[in-house]
Z-matrix of the N, CA and C atoms (Angstrom, degrees):
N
C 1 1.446
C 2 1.521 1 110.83
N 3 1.626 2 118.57 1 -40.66
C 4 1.098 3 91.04 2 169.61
C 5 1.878 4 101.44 3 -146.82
N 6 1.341 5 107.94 4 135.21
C 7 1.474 6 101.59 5 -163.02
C 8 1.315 7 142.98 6 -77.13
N 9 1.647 8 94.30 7 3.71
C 10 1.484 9 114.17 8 -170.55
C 11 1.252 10 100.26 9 -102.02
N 12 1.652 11 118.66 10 166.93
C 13 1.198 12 136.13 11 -147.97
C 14 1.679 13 90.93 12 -87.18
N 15 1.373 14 112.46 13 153.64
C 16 1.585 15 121.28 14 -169.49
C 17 1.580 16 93.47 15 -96.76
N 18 1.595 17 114.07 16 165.82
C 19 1.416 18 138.06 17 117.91
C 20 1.193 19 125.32 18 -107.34
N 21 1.417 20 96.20 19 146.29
C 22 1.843 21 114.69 20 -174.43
C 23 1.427 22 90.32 21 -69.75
N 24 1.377 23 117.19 22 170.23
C 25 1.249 24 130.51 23 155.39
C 26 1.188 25 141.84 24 -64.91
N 27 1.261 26 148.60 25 53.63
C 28 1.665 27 146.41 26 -138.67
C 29 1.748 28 89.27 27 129.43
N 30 1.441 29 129.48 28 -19.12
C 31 1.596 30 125.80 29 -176.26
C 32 1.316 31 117.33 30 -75.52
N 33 1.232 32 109.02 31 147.69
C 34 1.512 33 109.42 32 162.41
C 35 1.517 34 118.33 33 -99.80
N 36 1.868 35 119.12 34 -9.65
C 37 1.471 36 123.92 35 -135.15
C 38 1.979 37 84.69 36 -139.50
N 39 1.328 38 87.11 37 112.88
C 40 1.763 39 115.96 38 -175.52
C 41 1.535 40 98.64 39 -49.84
N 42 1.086 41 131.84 40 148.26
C 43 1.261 42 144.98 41 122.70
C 44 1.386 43 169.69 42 -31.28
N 45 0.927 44 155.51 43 21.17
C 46 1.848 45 119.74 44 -145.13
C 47 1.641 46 103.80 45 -76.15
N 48 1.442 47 99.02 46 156.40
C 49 1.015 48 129.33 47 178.94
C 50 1.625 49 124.68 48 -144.17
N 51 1.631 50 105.54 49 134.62
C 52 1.672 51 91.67 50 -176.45
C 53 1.334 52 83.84 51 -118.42
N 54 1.313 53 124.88 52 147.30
C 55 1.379 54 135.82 53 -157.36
C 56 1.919 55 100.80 54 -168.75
N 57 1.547 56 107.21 55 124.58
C 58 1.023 57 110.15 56 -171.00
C 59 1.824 58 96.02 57 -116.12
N 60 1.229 59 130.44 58 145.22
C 61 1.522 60 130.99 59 -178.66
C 62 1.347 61 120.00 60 -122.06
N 63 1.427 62 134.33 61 104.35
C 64 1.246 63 122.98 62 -165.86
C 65 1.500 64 90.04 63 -123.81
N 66 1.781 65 108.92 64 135.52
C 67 1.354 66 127.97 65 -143.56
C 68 1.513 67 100.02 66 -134.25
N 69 0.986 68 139.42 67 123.65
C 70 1.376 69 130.28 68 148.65
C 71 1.718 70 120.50 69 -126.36
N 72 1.456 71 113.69 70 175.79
C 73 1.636 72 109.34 71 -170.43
C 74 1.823 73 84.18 72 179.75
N 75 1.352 74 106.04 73 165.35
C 76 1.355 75 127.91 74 -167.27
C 77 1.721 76 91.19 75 -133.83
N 78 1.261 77 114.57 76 22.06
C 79 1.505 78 97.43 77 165.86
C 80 1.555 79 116.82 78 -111.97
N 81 1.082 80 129.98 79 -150.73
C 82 1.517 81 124.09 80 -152.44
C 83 1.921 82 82.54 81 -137.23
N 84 1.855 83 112.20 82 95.30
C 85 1.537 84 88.57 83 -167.96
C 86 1.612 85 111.68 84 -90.78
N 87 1.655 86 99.84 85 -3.66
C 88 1.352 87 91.99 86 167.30
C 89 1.411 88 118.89 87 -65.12
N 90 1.280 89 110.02 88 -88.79
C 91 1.287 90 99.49 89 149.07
C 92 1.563 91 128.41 90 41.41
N 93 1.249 92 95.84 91 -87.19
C 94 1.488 93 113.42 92 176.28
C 95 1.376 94 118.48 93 -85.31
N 96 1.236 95 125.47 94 -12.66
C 97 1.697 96 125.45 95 155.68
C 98 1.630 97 116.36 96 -64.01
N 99 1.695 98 106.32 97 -23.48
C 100 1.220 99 108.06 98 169.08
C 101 1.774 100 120.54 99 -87.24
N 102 1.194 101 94.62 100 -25.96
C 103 1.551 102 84.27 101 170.74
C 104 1.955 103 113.62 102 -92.22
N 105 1.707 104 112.99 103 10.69
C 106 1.257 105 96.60 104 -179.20
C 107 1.365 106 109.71 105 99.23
N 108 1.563 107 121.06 106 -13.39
C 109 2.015 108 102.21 107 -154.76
C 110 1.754 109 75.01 108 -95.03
N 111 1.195 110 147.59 109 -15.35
C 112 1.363 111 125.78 110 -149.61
C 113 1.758 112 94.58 111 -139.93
N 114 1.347 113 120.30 112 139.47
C 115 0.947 114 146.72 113 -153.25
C 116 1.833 115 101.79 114 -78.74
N 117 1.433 116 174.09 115 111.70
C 118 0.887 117 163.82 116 -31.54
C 119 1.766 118 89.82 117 151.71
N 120 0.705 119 126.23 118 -54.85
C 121 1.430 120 143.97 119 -174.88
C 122 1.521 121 116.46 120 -71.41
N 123 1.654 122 105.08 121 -39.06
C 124 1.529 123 114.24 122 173.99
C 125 1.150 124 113.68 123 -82.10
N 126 1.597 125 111.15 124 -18.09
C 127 1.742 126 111.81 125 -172.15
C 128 1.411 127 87.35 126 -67.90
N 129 1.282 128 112.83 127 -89.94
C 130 1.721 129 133.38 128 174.17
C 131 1.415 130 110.50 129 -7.62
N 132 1.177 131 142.78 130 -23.92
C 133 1.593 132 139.70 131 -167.33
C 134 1.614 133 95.49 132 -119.29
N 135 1.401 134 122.72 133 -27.05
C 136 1.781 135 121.73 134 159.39
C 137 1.472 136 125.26 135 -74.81
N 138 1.157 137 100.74 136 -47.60
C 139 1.562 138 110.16 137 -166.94
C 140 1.869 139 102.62 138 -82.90
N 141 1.128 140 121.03 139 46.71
C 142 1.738 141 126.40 140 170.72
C 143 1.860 142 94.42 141 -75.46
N 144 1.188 143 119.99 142 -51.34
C 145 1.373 144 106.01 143 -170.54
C 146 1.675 145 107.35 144 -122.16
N 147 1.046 146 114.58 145 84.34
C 148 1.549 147 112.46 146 -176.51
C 149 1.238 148 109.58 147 -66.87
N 150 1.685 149 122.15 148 135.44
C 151 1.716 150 105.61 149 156.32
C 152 1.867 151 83.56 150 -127.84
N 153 1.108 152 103.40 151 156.65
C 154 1.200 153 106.05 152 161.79
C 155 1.785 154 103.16 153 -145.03
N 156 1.629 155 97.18 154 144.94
C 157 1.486 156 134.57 155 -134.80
C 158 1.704 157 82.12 156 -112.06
N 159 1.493 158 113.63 157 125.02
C 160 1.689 159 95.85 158 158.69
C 161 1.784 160 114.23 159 -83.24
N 162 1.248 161 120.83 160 164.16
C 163 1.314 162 113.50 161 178.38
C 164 1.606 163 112.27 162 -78.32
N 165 1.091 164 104.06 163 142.99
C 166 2.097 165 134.76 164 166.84
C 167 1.543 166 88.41 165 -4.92
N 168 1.289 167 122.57 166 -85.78
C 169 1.584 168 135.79 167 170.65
C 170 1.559 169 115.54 168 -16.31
N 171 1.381 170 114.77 169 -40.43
C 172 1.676 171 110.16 170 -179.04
C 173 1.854 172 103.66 171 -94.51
N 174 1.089 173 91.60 172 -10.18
C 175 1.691 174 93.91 173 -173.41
C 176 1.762 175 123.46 174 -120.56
N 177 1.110 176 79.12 175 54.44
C 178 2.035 177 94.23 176 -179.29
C 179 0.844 178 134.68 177 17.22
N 180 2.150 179 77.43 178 -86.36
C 181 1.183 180 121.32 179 -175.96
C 182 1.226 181 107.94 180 -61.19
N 183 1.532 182 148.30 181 -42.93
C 184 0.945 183 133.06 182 -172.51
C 185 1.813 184 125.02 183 -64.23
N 186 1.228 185 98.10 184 -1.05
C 187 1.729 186 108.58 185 178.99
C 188 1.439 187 113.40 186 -85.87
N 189 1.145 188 132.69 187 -43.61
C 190 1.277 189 116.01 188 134.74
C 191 1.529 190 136.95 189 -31.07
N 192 1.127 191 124.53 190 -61.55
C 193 1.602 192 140.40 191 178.91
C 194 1.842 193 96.51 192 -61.73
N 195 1.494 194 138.53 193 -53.66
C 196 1.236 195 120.11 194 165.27
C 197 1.498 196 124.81 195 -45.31
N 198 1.427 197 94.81 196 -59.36
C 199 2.255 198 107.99 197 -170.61
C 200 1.819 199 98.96 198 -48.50
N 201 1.550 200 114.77 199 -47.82
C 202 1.427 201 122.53 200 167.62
C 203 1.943 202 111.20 201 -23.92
N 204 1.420 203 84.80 202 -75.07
C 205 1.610 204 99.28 203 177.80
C 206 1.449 205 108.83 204 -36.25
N 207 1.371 206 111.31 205 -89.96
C 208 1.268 207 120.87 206 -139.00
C 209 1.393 208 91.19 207 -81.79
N 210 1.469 209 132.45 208 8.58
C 211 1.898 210 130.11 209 167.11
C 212 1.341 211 95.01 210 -80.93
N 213 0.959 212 122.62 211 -54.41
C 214 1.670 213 118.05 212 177.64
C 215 1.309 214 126.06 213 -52.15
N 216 1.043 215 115.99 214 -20.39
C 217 1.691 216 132.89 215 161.50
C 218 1.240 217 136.69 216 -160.00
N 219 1.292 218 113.49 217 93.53
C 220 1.769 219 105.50 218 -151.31
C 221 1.722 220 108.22 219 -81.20
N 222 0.881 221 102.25 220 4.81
C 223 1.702 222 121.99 221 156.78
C 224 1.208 223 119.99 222 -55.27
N 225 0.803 224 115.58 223 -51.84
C 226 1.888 225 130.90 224 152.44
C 227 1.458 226 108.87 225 -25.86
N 228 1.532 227 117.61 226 -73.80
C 229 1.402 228 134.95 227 -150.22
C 230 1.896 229 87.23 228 -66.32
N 231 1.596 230 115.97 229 -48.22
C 232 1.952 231 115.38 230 -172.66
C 233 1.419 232 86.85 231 -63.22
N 234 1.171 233 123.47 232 -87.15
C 235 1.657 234 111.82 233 -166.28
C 236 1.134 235 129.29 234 -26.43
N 237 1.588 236 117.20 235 -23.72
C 238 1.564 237 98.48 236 -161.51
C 239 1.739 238 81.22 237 -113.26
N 240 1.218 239 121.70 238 6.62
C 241 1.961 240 107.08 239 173.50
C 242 1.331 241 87.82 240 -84.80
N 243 1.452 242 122.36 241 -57.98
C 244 1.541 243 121.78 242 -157.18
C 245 1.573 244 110.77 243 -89.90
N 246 1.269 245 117.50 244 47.37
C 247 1.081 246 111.03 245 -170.01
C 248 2.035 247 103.54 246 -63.93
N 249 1.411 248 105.43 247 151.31
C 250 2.107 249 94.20 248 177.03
C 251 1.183 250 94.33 249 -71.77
N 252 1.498 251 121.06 250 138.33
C 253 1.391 252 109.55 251 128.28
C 254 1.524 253 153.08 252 -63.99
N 255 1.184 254 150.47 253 159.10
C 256 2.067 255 112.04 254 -158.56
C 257 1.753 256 72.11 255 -141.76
């Protein structure tokens, strides 16, 4: 997002950083670049690889094929809520 070297907050002494951002939302952000609530600039530096996902509701079948998963190991389902952040 942005390619130049960072400062921390309270820092005086630059950075680099490689930092990857994966973003999602169920709102409409164009949309909202037109009414002002969403930044035009932030869309453009997120949206490099769009996929968009239909919701659980349009995709049935896939509710079966999840409950499958995570019945077979519900170890699955804690790991992937609490995933760490680093």
């Amino acid at each position: 997002m942005k390619r130049s070297p960072i400062t921390r907050l309270g820092s005086e002494n630059a950075i680099r950083a490689d930092v990857r951002v994966i973003a999602a939302t169920n709102r409409d952000l164009e949309q909202l670049i037109r009414e002002g609530r969403f930044r035009e600039d932030l869309y453009y530096r997120l949206n490099l690889f769009p996929r968009f996902v239909p919701p659980l509701r349009e995709r049935r079948t896939d509710i079966l094929l999840l409950a499958d998963y995570y019945a077979i190991d519900p170890r699955r389902f804690r790991s992937a809520a609490a995933a760490p952040s680093r």
